[in-house]
C-alpha positions in Angstrom: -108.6 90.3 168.8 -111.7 89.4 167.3 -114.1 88.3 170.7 -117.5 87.4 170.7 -119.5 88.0 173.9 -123.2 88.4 173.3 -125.4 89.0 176.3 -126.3 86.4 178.4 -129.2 84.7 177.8 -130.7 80.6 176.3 -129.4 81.5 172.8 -126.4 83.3 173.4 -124.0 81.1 171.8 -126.1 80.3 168.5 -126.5 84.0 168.4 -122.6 84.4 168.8 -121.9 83.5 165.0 -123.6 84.1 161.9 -127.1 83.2 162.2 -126.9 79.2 160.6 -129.4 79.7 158.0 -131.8 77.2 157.3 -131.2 75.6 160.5 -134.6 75.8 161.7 -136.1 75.1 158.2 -134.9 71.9 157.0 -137.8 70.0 157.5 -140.3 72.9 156.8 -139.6 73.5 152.8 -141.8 71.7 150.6 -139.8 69.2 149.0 -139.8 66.4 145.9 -141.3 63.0 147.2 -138.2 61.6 145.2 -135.7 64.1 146.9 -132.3 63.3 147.2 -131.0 64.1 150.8 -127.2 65.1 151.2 -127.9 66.3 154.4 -126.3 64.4 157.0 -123.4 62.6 158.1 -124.9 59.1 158.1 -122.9 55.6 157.8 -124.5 53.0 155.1 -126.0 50.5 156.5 -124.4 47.8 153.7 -121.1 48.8 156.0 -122.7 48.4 159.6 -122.3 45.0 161.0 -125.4 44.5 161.8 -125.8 40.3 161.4 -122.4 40.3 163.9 -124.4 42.7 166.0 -127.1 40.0 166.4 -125.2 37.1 167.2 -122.8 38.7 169.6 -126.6 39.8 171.3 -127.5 36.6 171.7 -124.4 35.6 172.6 -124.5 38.3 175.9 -128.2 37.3 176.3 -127.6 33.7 177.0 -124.6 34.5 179.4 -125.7 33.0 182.8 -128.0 35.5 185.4 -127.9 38.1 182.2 -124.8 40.4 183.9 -125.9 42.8 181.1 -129.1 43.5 182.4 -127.6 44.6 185.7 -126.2 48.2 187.0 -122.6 48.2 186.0 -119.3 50.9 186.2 -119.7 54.6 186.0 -116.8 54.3 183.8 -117.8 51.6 181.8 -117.4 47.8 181.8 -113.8 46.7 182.1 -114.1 44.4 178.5 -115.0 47.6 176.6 -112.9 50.1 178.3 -109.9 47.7 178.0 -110.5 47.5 173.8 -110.9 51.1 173.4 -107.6 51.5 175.7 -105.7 49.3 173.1 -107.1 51.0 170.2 -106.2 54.3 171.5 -102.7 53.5 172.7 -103.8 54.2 176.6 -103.9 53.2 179.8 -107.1 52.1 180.4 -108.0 54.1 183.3 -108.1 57.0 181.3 -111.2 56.0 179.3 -114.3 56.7 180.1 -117.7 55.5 178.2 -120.3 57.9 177.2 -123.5 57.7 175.2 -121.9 59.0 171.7 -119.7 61.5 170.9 -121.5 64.6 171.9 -122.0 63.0 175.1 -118.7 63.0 175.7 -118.1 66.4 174.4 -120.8 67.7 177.1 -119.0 65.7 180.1 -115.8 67.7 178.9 -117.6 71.2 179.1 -118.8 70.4 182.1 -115.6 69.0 183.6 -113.5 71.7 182.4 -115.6 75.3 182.4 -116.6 77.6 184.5 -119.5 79.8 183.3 -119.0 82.5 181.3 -115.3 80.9 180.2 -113.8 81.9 176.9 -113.6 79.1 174.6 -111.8 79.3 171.0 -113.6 77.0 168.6 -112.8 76.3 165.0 -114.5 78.8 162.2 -116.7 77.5 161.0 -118.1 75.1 163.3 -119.6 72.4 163.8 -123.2 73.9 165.4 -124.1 71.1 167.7 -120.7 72.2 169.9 -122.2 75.8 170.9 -125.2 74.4 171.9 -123.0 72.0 174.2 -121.5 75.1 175.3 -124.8 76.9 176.5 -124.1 74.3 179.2 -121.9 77.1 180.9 -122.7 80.3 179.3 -119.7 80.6 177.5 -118.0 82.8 175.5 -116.7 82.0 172.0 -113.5 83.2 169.6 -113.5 82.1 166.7 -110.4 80.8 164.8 -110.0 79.9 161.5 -109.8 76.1 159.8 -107.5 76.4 156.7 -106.5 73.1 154.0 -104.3 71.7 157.5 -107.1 72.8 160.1 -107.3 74.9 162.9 -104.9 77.7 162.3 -102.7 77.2 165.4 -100.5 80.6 164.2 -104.2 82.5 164.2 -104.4 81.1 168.1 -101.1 81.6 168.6 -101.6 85.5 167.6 -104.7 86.0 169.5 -102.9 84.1 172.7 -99.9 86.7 172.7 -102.8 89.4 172.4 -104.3 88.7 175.3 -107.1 86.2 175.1 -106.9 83.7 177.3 -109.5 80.8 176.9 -110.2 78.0 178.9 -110.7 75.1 176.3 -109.9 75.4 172.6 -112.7 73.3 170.4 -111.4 71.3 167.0 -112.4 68.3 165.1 -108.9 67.9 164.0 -109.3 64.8 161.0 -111.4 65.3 158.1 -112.8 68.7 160.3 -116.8 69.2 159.6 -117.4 70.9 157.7 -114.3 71.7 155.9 -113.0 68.1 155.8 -109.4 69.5 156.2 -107.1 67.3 159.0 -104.4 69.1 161.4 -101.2 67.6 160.6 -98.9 65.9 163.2 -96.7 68.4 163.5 -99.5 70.9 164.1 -100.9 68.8 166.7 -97.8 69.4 168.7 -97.9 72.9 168.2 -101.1 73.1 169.8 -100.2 71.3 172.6 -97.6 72.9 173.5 -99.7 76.2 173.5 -102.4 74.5 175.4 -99.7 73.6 178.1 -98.1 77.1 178.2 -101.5 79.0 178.6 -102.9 76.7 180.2 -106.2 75.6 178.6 -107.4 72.2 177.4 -108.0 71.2 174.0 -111.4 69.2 173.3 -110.1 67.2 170.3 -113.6 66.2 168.5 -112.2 62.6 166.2 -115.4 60.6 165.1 -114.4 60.5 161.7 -110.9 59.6 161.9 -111.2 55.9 161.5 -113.1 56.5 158.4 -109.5 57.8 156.4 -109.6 56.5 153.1 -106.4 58.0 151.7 -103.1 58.3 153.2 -101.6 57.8 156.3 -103.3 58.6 159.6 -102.1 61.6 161.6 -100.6 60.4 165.1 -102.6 60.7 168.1 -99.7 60.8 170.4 -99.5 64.6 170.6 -103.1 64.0 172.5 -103.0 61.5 174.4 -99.2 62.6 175.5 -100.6 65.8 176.8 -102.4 66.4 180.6 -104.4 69.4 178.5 -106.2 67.1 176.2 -109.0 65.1 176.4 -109.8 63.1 173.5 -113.3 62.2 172.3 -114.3 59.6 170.4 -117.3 57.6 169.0 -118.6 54.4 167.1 -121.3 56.4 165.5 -119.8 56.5 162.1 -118.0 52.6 162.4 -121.2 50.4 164.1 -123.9 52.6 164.0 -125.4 56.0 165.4 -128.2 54.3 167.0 -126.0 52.8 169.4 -125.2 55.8 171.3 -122.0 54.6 172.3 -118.7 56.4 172.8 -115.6 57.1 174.8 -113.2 60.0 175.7 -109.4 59.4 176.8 -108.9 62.3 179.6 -105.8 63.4 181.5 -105.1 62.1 184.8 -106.0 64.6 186.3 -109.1 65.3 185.0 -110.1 61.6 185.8 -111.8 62.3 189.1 -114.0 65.4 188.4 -115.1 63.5 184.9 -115.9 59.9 186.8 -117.8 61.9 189.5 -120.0 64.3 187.4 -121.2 61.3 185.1 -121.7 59.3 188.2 -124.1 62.5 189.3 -125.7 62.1 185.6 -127.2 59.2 184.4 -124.6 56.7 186.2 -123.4 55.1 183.4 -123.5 54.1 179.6 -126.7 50.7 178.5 -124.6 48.0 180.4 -126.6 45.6 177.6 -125.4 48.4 174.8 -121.3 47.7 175.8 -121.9 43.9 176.6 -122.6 43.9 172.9 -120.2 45.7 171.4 -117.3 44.4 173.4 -118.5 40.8 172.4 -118.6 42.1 169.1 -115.3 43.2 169.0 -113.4 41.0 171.1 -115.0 37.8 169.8 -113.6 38.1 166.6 -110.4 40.8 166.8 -110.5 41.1 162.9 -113.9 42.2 162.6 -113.1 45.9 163.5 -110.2 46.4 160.8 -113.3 44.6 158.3 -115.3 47.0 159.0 -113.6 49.8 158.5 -111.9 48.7 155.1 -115.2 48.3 153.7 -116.4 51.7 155.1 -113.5 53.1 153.7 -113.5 51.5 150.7 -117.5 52.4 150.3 -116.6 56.0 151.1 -113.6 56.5 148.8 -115.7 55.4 145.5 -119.1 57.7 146.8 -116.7 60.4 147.1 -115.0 60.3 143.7 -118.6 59.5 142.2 -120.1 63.0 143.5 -116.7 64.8 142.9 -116.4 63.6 139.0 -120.2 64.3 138.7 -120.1 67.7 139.8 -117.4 68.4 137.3 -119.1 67.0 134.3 -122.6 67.9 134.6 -121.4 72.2 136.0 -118.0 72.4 134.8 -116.2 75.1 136.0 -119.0 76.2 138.7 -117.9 74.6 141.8 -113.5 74.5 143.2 -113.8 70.7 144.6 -111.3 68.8 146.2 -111.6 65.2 147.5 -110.8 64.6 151.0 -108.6 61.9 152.9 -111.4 60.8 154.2 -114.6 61.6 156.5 -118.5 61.4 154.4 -118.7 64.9 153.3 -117.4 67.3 150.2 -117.3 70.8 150.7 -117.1 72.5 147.3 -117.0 76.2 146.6 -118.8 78.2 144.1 -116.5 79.6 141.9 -119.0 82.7 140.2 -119.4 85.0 142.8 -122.5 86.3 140.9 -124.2 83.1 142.0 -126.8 83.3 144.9 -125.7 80.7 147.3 -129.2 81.0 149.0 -131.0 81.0 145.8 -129.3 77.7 144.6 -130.4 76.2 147.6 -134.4 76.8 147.2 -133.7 75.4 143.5 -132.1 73.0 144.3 -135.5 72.3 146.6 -136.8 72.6 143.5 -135.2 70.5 141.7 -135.0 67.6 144.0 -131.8 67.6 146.0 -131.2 68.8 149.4 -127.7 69.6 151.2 -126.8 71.7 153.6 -125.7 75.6 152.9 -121.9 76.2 154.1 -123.7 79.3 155.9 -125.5 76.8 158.3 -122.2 76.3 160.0 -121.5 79.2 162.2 -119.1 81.1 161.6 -116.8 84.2 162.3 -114.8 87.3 160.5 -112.5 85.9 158.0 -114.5 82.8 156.3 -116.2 82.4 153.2 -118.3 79.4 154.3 -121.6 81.4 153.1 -119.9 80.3 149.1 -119.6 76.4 150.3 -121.9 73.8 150.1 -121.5 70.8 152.7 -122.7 67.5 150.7 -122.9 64.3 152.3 -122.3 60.6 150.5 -122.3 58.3 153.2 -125.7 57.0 153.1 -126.1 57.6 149.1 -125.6 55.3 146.2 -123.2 56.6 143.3 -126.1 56.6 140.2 -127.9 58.7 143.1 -124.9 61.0 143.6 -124.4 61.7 140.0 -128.1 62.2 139.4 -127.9 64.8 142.4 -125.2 66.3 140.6 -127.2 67.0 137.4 -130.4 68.4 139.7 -127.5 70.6 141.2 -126.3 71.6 137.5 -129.8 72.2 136.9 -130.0 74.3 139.7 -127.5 76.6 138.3 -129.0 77.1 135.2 -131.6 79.0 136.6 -129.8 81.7 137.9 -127.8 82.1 134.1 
């Protein structure tokens, strides 16, 4: 068993993992004014509804004696919490508003750890969870994400071993960075672990509406469970500057989750939710809009970066287009290629990404030989011409 448990202290968990490198430079290198960013996860805005957004604000504006300028619900108003209860297939008392997705993932630390808890987390990982995890000191175990996600044998094998975490951590559709999805089936099998161990599994989903091939995996093995609790958020449908989000909990989690936000900051922008539920009870079609355009948007940018990548450095990187999500994470196929030097030329040469060696990660990964690229926010003549920098950025080393 393969357990990480640095010393105690502010950066424990980031120093629990490879070292993310880069993550403190980003914005330090010296870089081309016309740089081409693959950097982040972030929606188009052609995609984001943003005229709808404006009526349905003036809309909840000119209600009478403005109900949503007042205090409203810890757990969120009841028009909201009643859509996202439909769209997730629960009862609505089990959902809970938070401000975004990682809100919601720090209400289920909280809720669920003790300090100093073991928590298995996928490998590699998504950094912004360990920092959520400094929140109560705890200890990490890394397990590996394969083509069908977290490796639920790999768990399994370190369970019968002995470990015995409180939470297990996944981003089970289009995982980041990997952009593999955990199959039904697996689902089930990871429930059923959770529920004979007896941890919880925080199931991380804010890319799974954005599926642009095939069909979705079920989210009943979740939501079926008392040892899940489900997060979600509209960062990647409506917008990220919403801050808007939800989780579905357990029953019996309900309590201790309602009365440690209510100790926070009380509750989610009553004005924030007015909007959106106006927004997407006004008009019930708008939602399924949305998201075929997104995913529509999405499915061409990712083709685009995957067919230039191919043409302009044949053979140099192993890529394979995902379901769905908004990045690629193709491999360097000649290991006698720096990963780190192709990074500062591609600096260089005027396209930024992030390094598959900023994700933290454990024994057993080659992330270090992956490069995470993001097409969400980029046109397709930008994605092919960040494709050639890239191909020039090889060159250099050969």
């Amino acid at each position: 068993m393969t357990l990480l448990s640095p010393p105690r202290s502010r950066p424990a968990l980031v120093a629990a993992f490879t070292a993310p490198k880069g993550f403190g430079d980003q914005t330090l290198r010296d870089r081309r004014p016309d740089a081409i960013e693959l950097l982040g996860g972030i929606p188009d805005p052609s995609v984001l509804p943003t005229a709808e957004l404006a009526e349905a604000t003036a809309r909840v504006l000119a209600q009478p004696g403005a109900p949503s300028l007042q205090y409203s619900r810890t757990e969120g108003i009841p028009a909201l919490r009643e859509w996202i209860a439909a769209h997730e297939g629960v009862a609505v008392d089990r959902v809970l508003v938070t401000n975004g997705g990682f809100h919601g993932l720090s209400i289920a630390v909280q809720t669920v750890l003790e300090r100093g808890d073991l928590v298995a987390v996928d490998n590699p990982v998504f950094p912004l969870f360990l920092r959520g995890l400094q929140l109560a000191d705890a200890r990490v175990l890394p397990i590996p994400v394969g083509a069908d996600g977290l490796d639920v044998d790999a768990l399994a094998a370190q369970l019968r071993a002995g470990a015995r975490p409180a939470a297990v951590y996944t981003v089970p559709e289009f995982h980041n960075p990997s952009q593999s999805s955990l199959p039904t089936a697996r689902r089930r099998d990871l429930v059923e672990l959770a529920e004979r161990y007896g941890f919880v599994v925080f199931a991380d989903d804010p890319y799974r509406e954005l599926r642009f091939h095939g069909e979705a995996e079920s989210l009943a093995p979740f939501h079926d469970s008392d040892h899940v609790i489900h997060v979600n958020t509209f960062t990647k449908t409506i917008g990220p500057g919403l801050r808007l989000g939800w989780v579905v909990l357990p029953d019996r989690l309900i309590p201790d989750a309602v009365a440690l936000r209510s100790r926070q900051d009380g509750h989610s922008s009553t004005f924030v939710q007015a909007v959106v539920a106006e927004l997407l009870t006004s008009d019930t079609g708008l939602f399924p809009r949305v998201l075929s355009e997104a995913r529509a948007l999405y499915r061409s940018r990712a083709h685009a970066l995957a067919d230039a990548l191919s043409t302009a450095a044949p053979g140099v990187f192993d890529v394979t287009v995902p379901d769905g999500g908004l990045f690629l994470w193709p491999r360097l196929t000649d290991d006698a290629l720096d990963a780190d030097r192709l990074a500062a030329d591609a600096t260089v040469e005027g396209v930024e990404y992030q390094r598959g060696s900023f994700f933290p990660s454990g024994p057993g990964t080659d992330a270090d030989r992956h490069l995470r690229l993001a097409y969400g926010d980029t046109s397709e003549e930008s994605l092919r011409e960040a494709a050639a920098r890239l191909a020039r950025a090889v060159a250099r080393q050969r």
